[in-house]
C-alpha positions as CSV (number, residue, x, y, z in Angstrom):
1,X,25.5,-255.4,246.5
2,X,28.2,-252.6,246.5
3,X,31.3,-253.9,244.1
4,X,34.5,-252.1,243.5
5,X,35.0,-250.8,240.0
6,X,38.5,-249.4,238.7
7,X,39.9,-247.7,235.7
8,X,43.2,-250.3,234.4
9,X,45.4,-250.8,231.7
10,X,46.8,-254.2,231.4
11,X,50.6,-254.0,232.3
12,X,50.2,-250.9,234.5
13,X,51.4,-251.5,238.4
14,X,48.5,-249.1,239.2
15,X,45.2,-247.9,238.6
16,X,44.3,-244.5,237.2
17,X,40.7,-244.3,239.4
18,X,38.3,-246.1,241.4
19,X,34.6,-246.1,242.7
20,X,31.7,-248.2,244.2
21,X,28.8,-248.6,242.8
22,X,25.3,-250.8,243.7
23,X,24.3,-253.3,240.9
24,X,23.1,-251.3,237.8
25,X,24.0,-248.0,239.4
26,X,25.6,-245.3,236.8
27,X,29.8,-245.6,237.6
28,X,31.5,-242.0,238.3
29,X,34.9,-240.8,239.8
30,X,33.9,-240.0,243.4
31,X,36.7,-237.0,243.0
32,X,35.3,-235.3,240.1
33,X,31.9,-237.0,239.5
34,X,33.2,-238.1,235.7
35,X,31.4,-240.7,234.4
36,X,33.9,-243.4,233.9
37,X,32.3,-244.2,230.5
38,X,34.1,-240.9,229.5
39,X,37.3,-241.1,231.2
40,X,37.7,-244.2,229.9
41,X,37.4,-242.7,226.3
42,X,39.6,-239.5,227.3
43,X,42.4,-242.0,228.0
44,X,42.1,-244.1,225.1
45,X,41.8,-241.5,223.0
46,X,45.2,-240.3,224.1
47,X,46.7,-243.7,224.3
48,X,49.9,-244.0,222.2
49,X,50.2,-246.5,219.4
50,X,50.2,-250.1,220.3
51,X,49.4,-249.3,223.5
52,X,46.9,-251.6,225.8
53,X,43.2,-250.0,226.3
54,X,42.1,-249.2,229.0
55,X,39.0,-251.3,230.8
56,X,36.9,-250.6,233.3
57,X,37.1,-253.6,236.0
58,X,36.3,-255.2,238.7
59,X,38.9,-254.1,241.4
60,X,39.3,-257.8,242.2
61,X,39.8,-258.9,239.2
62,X,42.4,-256.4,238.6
63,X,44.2,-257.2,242.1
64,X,46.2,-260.0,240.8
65,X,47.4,-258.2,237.7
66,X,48.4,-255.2,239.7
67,X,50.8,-257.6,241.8
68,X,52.1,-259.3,238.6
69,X,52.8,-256.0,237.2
70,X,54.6,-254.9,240.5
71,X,56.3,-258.1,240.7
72,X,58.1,-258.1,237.0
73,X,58.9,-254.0,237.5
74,X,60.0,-253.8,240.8
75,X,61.9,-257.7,241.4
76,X,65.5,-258.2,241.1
77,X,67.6,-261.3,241.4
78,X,70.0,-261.6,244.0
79,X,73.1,-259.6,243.8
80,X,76.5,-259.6,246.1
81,X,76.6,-256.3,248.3
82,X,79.8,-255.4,250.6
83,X,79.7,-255.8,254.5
84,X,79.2,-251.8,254.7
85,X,76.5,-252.3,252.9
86,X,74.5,-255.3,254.6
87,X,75.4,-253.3,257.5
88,X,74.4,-250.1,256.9
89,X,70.8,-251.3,255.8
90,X,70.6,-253.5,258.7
91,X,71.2,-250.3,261.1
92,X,69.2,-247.8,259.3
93,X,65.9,-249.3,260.5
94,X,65.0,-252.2,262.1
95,X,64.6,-255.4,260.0
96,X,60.6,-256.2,259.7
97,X,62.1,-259.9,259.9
98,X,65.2,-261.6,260.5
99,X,66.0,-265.2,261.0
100,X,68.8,-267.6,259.9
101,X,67.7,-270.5,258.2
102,X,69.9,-273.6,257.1
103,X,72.6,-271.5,257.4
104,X,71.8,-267.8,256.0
105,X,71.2,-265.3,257.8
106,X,68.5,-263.5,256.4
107,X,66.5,-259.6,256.8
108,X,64.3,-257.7,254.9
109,X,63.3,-254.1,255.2
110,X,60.4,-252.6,257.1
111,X,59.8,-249.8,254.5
112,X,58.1,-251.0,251.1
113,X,59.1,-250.2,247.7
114,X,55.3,-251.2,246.3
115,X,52.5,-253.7,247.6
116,X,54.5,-256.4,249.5
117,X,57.4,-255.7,247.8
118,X,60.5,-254.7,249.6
119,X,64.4,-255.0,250.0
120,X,65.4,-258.6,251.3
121,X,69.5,-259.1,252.6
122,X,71.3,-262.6,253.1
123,X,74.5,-263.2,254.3
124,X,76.4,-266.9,254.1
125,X,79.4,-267.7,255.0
126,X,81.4,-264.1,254.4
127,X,79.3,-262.9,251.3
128,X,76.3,-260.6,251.4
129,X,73.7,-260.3,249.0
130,X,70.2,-258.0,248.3
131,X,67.5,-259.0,246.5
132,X,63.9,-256.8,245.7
133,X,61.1,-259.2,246.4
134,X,57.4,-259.8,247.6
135,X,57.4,-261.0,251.2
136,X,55.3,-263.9,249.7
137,X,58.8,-265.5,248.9
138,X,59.4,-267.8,252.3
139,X,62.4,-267.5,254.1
140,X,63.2,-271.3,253.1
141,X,63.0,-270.4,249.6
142,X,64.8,-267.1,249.8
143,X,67.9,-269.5,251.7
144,X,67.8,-271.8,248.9
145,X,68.2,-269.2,246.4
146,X,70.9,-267.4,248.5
147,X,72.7,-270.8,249.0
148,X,72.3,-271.1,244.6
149,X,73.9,-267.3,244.1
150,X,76.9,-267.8,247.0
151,X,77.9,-271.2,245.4
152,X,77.4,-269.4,241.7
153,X,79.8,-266.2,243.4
154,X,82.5,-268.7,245.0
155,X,83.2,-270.9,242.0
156,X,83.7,-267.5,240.6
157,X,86.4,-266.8,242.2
């Protein structure tokens, strides 16, 4: 059975190489032909102090760590924009999505910033707001959360 191997440190949003390999079969960079068993002492060697190791992985395994990774660098909570602004990234490209539920009226962008994360917009009653996040997030959550930040914003005020 062919599996997918990797090269990973823990933390990382990426991985530094990857191959397949059969049961029992030798793992090497496809690129170069490195053994992995050496790369993965190259980069340790070099690793600075209190540093993660590197592993070689299963690239399943490593899938879901990659996406938590992405999630905690690349997230943001939601922040109030101006109109230009909502409008400006709604004209720039056309939304991937866009639907208004309970009340927001809600977009996100068709380019990605990493994985399935990418720039979401909400607008409620006069106030706009962008948040980074995955496209995971439903739209009913991502109302509920807008609903949270306006309410937050308008006692503000």
């Amino acid at each position: 059975m062919t599996t997918h191997y990797c090269i990973y440190q823990t933390g990382k949003a990426n991985i530094e190489t990857a191959c397949f390999a059969e049961d029992g079969e030798v793992l090497k960079s496809p690129y170069s032909g490195e053994l992995f068993d050496d790369m993965l002492k190259e980069l340790n060697a070099k690793l600075e102090d209190g540093s993660p190791e590197y592993q070689i992985l299963k690239l399943d395994d490593v899938t879901p760590l990659i996406e938590a990774a992405q999630e905690a660098k690349y997230c943001s909570d939601w922040s109030e924009i101006s109109e230009d602004d909502w409008y400006e990234n709604l004209e720039v490209l056309p939304p991937e999505k866009w639907e208004t539920v309970r009340g927001v009226n809600i977009f996100r962008m068709c380019e990605y910033l990493t994985g399935n994360i990418t720039a979401h917009f909400a607008k409620l009653n006069g106030k706009f707001f962008t948040r980074n996040c995955s496209t995971r997030e439903t739209y009913e959550e991502l109302a509920e959360q807008v609903a949270a930040k306006w309410f937050e914003t308008d006692n503000k005020a």
